[in-house]
N, C-alpha and C positions, 0 to 999 in steps of 0.2 A: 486481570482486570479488563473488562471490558466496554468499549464507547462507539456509539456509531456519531459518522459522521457524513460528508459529503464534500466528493472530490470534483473536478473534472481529468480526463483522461488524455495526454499528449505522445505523438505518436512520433518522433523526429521533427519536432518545433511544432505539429500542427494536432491544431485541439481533434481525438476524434470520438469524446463524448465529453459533453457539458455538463452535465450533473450524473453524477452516479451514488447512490448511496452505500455505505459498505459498514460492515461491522465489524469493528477493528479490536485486534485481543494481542495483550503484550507473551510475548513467547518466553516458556520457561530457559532456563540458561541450558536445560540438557538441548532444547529443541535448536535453540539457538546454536550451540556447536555446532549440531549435524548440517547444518546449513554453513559454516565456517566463521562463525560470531567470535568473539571474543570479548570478554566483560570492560570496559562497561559497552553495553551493546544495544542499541535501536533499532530489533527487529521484531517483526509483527507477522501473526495471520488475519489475514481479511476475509471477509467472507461477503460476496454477492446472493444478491436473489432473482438476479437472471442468467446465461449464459452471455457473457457479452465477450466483442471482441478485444480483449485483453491480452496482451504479450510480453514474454521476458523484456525489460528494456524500458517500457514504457514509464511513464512518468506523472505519479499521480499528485494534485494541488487539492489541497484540503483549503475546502472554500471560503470556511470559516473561521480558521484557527489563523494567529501570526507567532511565524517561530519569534521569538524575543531576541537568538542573537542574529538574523538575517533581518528582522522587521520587513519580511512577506511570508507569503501563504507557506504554509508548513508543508515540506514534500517528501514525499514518498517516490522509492525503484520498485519496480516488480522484478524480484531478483529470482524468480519460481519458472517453469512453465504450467500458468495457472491450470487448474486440474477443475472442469468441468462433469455435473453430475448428474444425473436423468431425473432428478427433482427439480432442475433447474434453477440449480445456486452452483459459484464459482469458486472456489480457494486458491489465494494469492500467499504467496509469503513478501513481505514489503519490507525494507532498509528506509528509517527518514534520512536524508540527506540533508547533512548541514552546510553550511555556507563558511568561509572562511572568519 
């Protein structure tokens, strides 16, 4: 399934893109393994339509969504080193991070 939505990008506390948009697609369970998933599992491919500066680590806030058990913005890890492509769109693999 696939949803776009619209993040901002933080880089160790500090925002270093304010809106980005991304197409976000739930990963099948074989995909999810090879990344080290384990069922039940909340891992994602993203996909950009720029090259932007994006890095393993980084910490994306979905602008418009509220997770229900944290009641804020629903976030995402970039658990990848995003793979950049001469069409200039970006792939991500993303973790949501839940809240206790």
């Amino acid at each position: 399934m696939s949803r776009d939505i619209f993040v901002s990008v933080a880089r160790a506390g500090t925002t270093t893109i304010p809106s980005l948009y991304l197409q976000l697609d739930t990963m099948s369970q074989q995909e999810a393994a090879y990344y080290g998933g384990a069922a039940p599992y909340f891992r994602y491919a993203a996909y950009a339509l720029n090259n932007y500066d994006i890095r393993q680590g980084d910490l994306l806030s979905d602008l418009n969504t509220i997770d229900p058990k944290t009641n804020a913005h629903t976030q995402y890890r970039v658990i990848n080193d995003p793979e950049p492509f001469p069409d200039e769109h970006l792939e991500l693999v993303l973790d949501k991070t839940r809240g206790p």
